[in-house]
LUMTIVO-185851 format. One line per field, with one value per residue (C-alpha): x, y, z negated. Coordinates in pm, whole numbers. Each point is the difference from the previous one (the first is absolute). Layout:
N
px <- (X,...) $
py <- (Y,...) $
pz <- (Z,...) $
REM end
This chain:
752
px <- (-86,162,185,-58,-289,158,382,-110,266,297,246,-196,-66,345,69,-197,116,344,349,305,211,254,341,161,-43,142,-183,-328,51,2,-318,-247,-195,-336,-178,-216,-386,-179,-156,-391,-206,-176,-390,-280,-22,345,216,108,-5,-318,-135,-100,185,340,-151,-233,-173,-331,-260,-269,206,94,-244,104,-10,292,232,39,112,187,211,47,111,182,231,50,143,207,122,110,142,225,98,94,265,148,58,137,328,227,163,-190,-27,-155,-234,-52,-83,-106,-144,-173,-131,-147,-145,-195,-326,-160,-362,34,46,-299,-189,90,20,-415,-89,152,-113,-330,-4,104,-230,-274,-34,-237,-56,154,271,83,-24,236,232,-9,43,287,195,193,2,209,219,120,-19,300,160,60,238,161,116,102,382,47,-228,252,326,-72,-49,278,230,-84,63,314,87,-118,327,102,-333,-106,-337,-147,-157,-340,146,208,-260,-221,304,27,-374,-41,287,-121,-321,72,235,-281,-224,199,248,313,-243,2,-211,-206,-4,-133,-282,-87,18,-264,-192,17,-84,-297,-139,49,-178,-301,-23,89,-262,-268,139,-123,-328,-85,78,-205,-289,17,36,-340,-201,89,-157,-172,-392,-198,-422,-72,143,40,309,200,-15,250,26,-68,-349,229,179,-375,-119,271,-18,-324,108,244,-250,-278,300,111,-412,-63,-272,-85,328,374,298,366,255,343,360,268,198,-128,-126,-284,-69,-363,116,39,-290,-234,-164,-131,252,-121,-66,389,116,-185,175,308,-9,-128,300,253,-157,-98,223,72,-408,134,-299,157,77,301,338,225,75,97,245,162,92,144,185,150,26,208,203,44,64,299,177,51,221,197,-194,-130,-360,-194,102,359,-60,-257,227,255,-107,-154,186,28,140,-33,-290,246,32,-417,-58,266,-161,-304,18,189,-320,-200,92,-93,-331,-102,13,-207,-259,-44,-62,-240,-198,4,-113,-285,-94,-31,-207,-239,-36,-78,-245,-197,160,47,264,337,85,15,98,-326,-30,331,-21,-346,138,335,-201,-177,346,88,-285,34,403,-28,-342,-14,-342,25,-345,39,364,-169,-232,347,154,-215,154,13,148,227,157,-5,-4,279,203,3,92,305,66,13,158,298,27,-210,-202,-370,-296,-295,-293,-127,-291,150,188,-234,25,-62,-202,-265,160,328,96,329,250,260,289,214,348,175,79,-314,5,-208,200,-290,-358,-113,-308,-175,-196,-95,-300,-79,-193,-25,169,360,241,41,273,134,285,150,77,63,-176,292,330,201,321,252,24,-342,-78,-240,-159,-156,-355,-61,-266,-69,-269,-189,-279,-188,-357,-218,-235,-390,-146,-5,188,384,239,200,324,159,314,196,-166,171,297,-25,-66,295,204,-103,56,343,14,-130,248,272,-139,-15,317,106,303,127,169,-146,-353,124,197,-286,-159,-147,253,191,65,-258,172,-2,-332,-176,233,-113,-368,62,175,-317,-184,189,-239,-318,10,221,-174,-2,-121,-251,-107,-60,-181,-139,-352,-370,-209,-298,145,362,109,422,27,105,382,-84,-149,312,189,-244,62,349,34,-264,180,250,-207,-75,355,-20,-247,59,362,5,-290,257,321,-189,-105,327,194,-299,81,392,-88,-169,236,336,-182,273,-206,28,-175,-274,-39,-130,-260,-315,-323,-178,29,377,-15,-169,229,344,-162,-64,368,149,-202,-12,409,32,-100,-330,-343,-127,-326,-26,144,-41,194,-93,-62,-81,259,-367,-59,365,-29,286,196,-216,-150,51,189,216,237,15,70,317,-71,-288,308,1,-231,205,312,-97,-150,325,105,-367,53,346,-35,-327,258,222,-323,-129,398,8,-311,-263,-265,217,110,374,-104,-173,212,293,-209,-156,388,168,-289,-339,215,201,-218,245,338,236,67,-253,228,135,-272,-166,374,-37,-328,85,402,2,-57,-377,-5,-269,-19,-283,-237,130,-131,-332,-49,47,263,290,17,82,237,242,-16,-97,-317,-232,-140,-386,-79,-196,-5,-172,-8,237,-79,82,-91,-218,-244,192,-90,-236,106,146) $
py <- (-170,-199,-4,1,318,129,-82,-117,-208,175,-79,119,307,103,-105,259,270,2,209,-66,80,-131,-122,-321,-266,124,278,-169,-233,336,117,18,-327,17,-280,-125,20,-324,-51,-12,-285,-38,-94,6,-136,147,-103,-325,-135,-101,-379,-70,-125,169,273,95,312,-101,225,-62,42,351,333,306,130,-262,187,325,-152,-239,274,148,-318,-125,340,-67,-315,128,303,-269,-227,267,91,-315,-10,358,-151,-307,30,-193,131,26,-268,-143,-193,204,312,-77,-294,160,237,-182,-218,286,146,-305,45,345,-142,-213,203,293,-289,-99,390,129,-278,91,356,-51,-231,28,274,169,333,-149,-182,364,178,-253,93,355,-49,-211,54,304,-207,-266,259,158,-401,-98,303,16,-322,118,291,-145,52,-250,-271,124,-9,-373,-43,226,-264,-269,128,140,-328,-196,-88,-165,-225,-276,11,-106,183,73,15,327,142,24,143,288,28,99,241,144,3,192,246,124,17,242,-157,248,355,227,-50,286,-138,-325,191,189,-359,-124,285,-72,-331,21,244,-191,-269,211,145,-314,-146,268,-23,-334,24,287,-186,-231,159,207,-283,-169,316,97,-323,98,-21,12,59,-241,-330,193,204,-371,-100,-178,-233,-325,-126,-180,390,206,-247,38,384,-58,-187,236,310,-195,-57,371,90,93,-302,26,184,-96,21,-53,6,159,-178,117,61,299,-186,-214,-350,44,335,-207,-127,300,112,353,270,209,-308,-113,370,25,-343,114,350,-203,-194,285,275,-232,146,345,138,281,-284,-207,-234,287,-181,277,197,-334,-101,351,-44,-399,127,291,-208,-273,292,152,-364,-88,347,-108,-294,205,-97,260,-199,-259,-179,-24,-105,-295,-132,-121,-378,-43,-173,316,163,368,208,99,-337,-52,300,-14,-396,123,343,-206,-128,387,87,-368,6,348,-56,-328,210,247,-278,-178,308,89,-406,120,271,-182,-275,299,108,-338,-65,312,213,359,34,-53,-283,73,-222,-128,-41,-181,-367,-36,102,-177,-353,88,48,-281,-237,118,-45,-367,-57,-35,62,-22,-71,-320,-72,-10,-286,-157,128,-173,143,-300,-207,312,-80,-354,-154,306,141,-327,-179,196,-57,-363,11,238,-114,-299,168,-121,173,-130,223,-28,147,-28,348,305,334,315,39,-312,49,-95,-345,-186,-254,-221,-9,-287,-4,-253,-246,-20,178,331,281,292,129,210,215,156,315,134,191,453,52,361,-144,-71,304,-49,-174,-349,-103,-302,-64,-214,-133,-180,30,-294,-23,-268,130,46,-368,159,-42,297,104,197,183,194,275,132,202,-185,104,-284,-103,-1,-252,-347,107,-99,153,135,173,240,-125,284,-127,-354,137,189,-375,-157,377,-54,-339,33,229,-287,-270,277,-46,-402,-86,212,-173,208,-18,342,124,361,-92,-285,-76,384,209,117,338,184,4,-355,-133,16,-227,-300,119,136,-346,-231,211,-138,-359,199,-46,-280,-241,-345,236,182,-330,-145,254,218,-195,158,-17,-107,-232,-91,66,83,315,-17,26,309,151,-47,163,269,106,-2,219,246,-3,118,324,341,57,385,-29,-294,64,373,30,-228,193,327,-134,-92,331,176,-199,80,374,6,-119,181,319,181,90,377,-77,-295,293,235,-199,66,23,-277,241,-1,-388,-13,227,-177,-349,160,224,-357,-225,239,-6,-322,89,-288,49,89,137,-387,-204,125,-218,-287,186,349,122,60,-407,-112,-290,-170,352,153,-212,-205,-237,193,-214,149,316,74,-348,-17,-12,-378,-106,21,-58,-298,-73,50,-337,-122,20,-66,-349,-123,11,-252,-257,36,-89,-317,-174,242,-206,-279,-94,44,365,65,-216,235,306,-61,-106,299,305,-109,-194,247,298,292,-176,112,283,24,0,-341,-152,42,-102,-341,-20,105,-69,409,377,93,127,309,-89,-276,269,308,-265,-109,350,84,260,-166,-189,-323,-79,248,231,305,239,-121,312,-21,335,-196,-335,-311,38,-229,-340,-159,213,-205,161,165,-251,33,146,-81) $
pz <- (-16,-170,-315,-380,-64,-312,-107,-337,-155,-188,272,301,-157,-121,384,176,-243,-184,-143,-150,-276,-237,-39,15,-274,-298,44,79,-315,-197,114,-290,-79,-214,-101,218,-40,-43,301,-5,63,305,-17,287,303,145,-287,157,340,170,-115,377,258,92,-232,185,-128,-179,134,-200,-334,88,-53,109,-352,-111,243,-202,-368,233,165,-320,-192,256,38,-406,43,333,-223,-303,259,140,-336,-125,297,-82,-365,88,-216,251,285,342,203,286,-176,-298,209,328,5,-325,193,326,-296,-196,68,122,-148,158,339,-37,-57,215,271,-82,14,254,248,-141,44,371,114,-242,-190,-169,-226,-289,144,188,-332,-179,299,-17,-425,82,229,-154,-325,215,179,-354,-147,320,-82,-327,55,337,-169,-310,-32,-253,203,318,-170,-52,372,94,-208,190,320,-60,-104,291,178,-332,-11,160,216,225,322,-127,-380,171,184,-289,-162,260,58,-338,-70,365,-170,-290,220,204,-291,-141,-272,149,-73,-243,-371,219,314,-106,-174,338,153,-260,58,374,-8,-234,219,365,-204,-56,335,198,-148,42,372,76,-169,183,313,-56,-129,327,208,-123,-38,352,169,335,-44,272,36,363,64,332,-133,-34,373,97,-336,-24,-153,-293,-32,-19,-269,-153,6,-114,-325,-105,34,-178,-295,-67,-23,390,61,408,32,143,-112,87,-285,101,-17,-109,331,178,297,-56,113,172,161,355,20,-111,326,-133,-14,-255,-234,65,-52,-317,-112,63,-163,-291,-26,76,-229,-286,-236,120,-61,-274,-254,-313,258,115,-34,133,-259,-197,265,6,-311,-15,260,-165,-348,200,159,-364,-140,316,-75,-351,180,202,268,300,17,-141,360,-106,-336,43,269,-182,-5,314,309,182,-257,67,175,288,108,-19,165,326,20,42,216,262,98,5,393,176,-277,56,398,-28,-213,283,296,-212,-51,376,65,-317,194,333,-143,-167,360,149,-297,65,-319,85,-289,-72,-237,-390,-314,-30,376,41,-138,184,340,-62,-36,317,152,-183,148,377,-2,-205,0,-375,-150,-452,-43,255,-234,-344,43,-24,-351,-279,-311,-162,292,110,-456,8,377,73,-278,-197,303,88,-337,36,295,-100,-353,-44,-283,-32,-181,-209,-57,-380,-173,-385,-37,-48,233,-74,254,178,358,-117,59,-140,120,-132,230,42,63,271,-285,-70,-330,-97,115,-144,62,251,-16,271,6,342,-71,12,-267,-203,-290,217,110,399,162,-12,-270,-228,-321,-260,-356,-69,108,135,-277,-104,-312,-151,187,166,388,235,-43,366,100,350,19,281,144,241,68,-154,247,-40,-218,193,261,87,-157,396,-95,300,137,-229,-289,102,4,-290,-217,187,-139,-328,-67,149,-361,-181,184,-147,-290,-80,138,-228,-170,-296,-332,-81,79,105,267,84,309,146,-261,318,129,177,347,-22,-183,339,221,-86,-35,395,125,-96,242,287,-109,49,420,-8,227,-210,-283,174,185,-385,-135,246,112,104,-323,141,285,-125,268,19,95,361,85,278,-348,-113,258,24,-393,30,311,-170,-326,234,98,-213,-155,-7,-238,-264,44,-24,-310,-236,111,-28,-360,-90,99,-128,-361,8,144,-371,-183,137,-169,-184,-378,142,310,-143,-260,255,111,-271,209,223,313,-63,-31,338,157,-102,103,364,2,-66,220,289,-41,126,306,0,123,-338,58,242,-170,-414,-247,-181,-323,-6,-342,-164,-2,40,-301,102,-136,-254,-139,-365,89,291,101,358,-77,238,102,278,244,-146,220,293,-169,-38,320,146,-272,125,391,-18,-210,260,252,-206,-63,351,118,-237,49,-156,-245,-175,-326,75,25,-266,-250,112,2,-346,-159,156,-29,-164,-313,-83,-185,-69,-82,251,316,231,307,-138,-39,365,137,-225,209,363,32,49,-83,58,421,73,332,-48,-140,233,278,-163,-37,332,-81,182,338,22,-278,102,-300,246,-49,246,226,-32,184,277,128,-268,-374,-180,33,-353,-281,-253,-228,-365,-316,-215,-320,-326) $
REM end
């Protein structure tokens, strides 16, 4: 998903860790002032913005080797930067101190902005060893300010002294962000405390780190290879050579191969005829991490789990739920957690009659088995096809990926915003299948640049996320600089590039990140654009989706390659009423994935401390899924704990947050019902969408802000009926015991 990789500026990271401590003026003004260092002078590439074009990172003046003495010059200049505002002899103001502080650290978030997009989706041994080398070196860098007590007394001042000032909205909630900030960073602890919180947070860097590059050294050493062509029946001639390709890359000439993703089903799984070769895919995928080899990440997330129990205690706070809660819309893990266990009893009956229609359609296909993961996508699409009469392979000729971007997502665009695109070839990439856009605004003038990466490759973690170069900020003067990675399978050389209709909506998903992300229309850069809270980040992101089917989109974009031909409107109807099909799985493997990821993190530190061997981390994942009541051993989660990124990974900003996801889709479902009731696709929506959500970053109450836009609180009902888990709009659980499956229950979004 979606938001900035690494909180590198001064202000973001005193925001996601903070304390508090002194008195009132007088006694601030006494607080012992030392003459500021002189602050170094920046040289190399990162020591000033970027030459090119809305600063624009400069690909080919950057070597991985500048990134090391860059970190490390850069956190000198932070460290002088921050000192020069502790010895500022005049009182604290807003200016002198906060301001001061959103201001400082700026080479540091350059480059941390470059490397971190780098190491994501294009790494490489270096770039992974810098990270490793670093990361703790930034953890202890961030904390050394956020629990400095003469750096907090300055910011305690000012906010003690807000009802005297004069401010405006976004001037006071940078004001409270930031004392916040410093609060939950620790600033109110003990001179011990704080060091256990150091010690805490130097460590999570180092294992969050190992975490993901484990992942993802599992996930492409795990790739499926195959001896006989044979073995792929079922794929498409495009799919084999492609298989081919890949094997003939990692040394396997004559070979096939089929890398993982990072979800725990697997995109070819449906169409794999052989059983054993589809079983052996899927184990892949669900045992990639757990094989007791180097690869093993269980041990590792036993103990983030434990250090962020260890590290919430030191708050006060009964779990690391509780305590990285206290920003987010819902506010406390209660909340998430009686939102989301609502919807166990309709979602655990739907899971049982899909596995009994499974079953019969095994029968009736000549299977004497009973349906399995591996089994259940392929069997579901053949349920799929007989109810709807939907085949995918006869729906892909339709989704160029080129045409799906720029005849589809640029076209809703236009149509909802009046933005318009221009391809260039001037900026350099980091990597050759990256292509870049200036986006224009509906004045006419250049709103940012957009780049587009949509390509698996080794080099790129899995999964599908934005994020910015440049951040959009009144200011600094300067405009956004967007980017949206994914992992698309690149087709065989010279043939189309044919994206699956999720992939589609997965580019309509993530640009609605990157729409967040121009209109972005802030003073200050850390309350810009994305910098919202993690409940919320994916509403917007969820609501472009609704333009991915929307039939003067689809009728724009959606055309035959070869014939261009519009795909036909009984197409049309036929992928919506099958979207409509299969919610007991991609429903229940995100919910189970989500409970699963608060089950972890409402660990008291006595109970994530008894958990020390891999056996013991499979057995709690299984105690806590199997308490939900779901068909589990049907219907796994979305992320096994072992591969769970999103959580334990470096950056984790989902940890206690995978409920998001549907948090937001109630936002999502509920605000589709508000277009669809005013006219759907026209500017006088989207101008009053963009001014009342995508416009306004992180500068006031969540709840507010989607009033402004629908003239109301956010309503559950519009998802509860998507979902299928109440009938007809009466707010009552829908029995599903026998008689049809729910009727409207579209497919989960992709996500970050």
């Amino acid at each position: 998903m979606i938001k900035k990789l690494l909180t590198a500026s001064a202000t973001g990271a005193l925001l996601s860790a903070c304390s508090t401590m002194a008195e009132d003026n007088a006694t601030t003004r006494t607080v012992s002032q030392t003459q500021a260092p002189a602050i170094p002078q920046a040289t190399g590439y990162f020591a000033s913005d970027s030459d090119l074009p809305f600063h624009a990172p400069d690909f080919t003046a950057i070597s991985d080797d500048d990134f090391m003495p860059a970190f490390e010059q850069a956190m000198a200049i932070h460290k002088a930067e921050i000192e020069a505002i502790k010895a500022n002899p005049e009182a604290p103001t807003f200016e002198n101190t906060i301001v001061a502080l959103e201001t400082s650290g700026r080479m540091l978030n350059r480059v941390s902005t470059v490397f971190y997009a780098l190491t994501g989706a294009n790494t490489n041994d270096t770039l992974d060893a810098i990270d490793a080398e670093v990361g703790p070196e930034l953890a202890a860098h961030y904390d050394s300010f956020s629990l400095d007590p003469e750096l907090f007394a300055r910011v305690k001042a000012v906010y003690d002294n807000r009802a005297a000032m004069s401010m405006t909205p976004e001037d006071a909630k940078l004001l409270e962000e930031t004392y916040d900030g410093f609060v939950q960073s620790g600033a109110l602890l003990t001179a011990a405390e704080k060091e256990q919180v150091k010690a805490i947070n130097t460590r999570l860097s180092e294992t969050t780190t190992e975490f993901s590059q484990r992942v993802r050294n599992a996930t492409n050493e795990n790739a499926l290879i195959v001896d006989d062509a044979a073995a792929l029946a079922g794929l498409s001639d495009d799919e084999i050579a492609a298989a081919a390709k890949l094997a003939e890359e990692r040394g396997q000439p004559g070979k096939y191969a089929i890398a993982l993703q990072n979800t725990t089903q697997q995109p070819l799984l449906p169409n794999l005829e052989n059983r054993e070769t589809r079983e052996r895919l899927f184990k892949l995928s669900y045992n990639r991490a757990v094989m007791g080899d180097d690869n093993d990440t269980r041990l590792l997330l036993a103990e983030i789990a434990k250090l962020r129990a260890q590290k919430a205690a030191l708050f006060d706070q009964p779990d690391w739920a509780s305590y990285a809660m206290y920003d987010r819309m819902a506010k406390n893990p209660q909340t998430a957690l009686d939102f989301m266990e609502q919807m166990v009893p309709a979602l655990a009956a739907t899971q049982r009659r899909e596995a009994a229609l499974l079953n019969e359609q095994i029968a009736a296909d000549g299977g004497d088995f009973e349906v399995k993961p591996w089994d259940w996508y392929r069997y579901a699409e053949q349920v799929r096809k007989a109810r709807y009469d939907l085949d995918e392979n006869a729906v892909k000729p339709y989704f160029e990926l080129t045409s799906v971007l720029e005849d589809g997502v640029f076209y809703a665009a236009n149509k909802l915003y009046g933005l318009s695109f221009e391809k260039r070839t001037d900026l350099p990439v980091y990597h050759p299948t990256v292509t870049t856009y200036t986006v224009f605004d509906r004045d006419g003038s250049e709103l940012g640049i957009f780049y587009f990466d949509p390509f698996q490759r080794p080099s790129k973690r899995g999964g599908a996320w934005m994020g910015n170069f440049v951040d959009q900020s009144d200011l600094y003067g300067t405009k956004p600089v967007i980017y949206n990675v994914l992992n698309i399978p690149q087709a065989a050389e010279g043939q189309p590039q044919l994206v699956s209709f999720d992939n589609v909506n997965t580019i309509f998903h993530e640009f609605g990140h990157a729409l967040h992300g121009l209109f972005a229309d802030q003073r200050f850069a850390s309350l810009s654009g994305t910098a919202t809270a993690r409940d919320f980040v994916e509403y917007p992101s969820q609501v472009n989706e609704l333009w991915a089917t929307y039939p003067e989109v689809l009728r724009n974009y959606a055309k035959h390659y070869e014939t261009g031909e519009t795909i036909p409107a009984e197409l049309i109807e036929k992928i919506e009423a099958a979207a409509q099909f299969n919610q007991g799985y991609d429903f229940g493997e995100v919910v189970e994935a989500a409970l699963l990821d608060m089950k972890w993190h409402a660990l008291s530190p006595q109970e994530a401390a008894a958990i020390t061997t891999p056996a013991q981390v499979d057995a709690f994942e299984r105690d806590a899924l199997e308490d939900l009541g779901l068909e589990i051993d049907l219907v796994p989660p979305r992320y096994r704990s072992s591969y769970f990124n999103h959580i334990f990974s470096n950056p984790s900003g989902y940890s206690a947050g995978y409920y998001s996801y549907l948090w937001t889709e109630m936002l999502d479902r509920d605000s589709r019902k508000w277009f669809l009731e005013n006219g759907g696709l026209t500017r006088a929506n989207g101008d009053h969408y963009r001014d009342t959500v995508l416009s306004r970053g992180g500068t006031m109450d969540y709840f507010e802000m989607f009033e402004n836009f629908a003239g109301r609180q956010p309503d559950v009902t519009p998802m509860l009926e998507a979902r299928g888990l109440v009938a007809g709009g009466e707010g009552e659980a829908e029995d599903i015991s026998d008689g049809e499956l729910p009727s409207d229950t579209a497919g989960i979004d992709p996500v970050e």
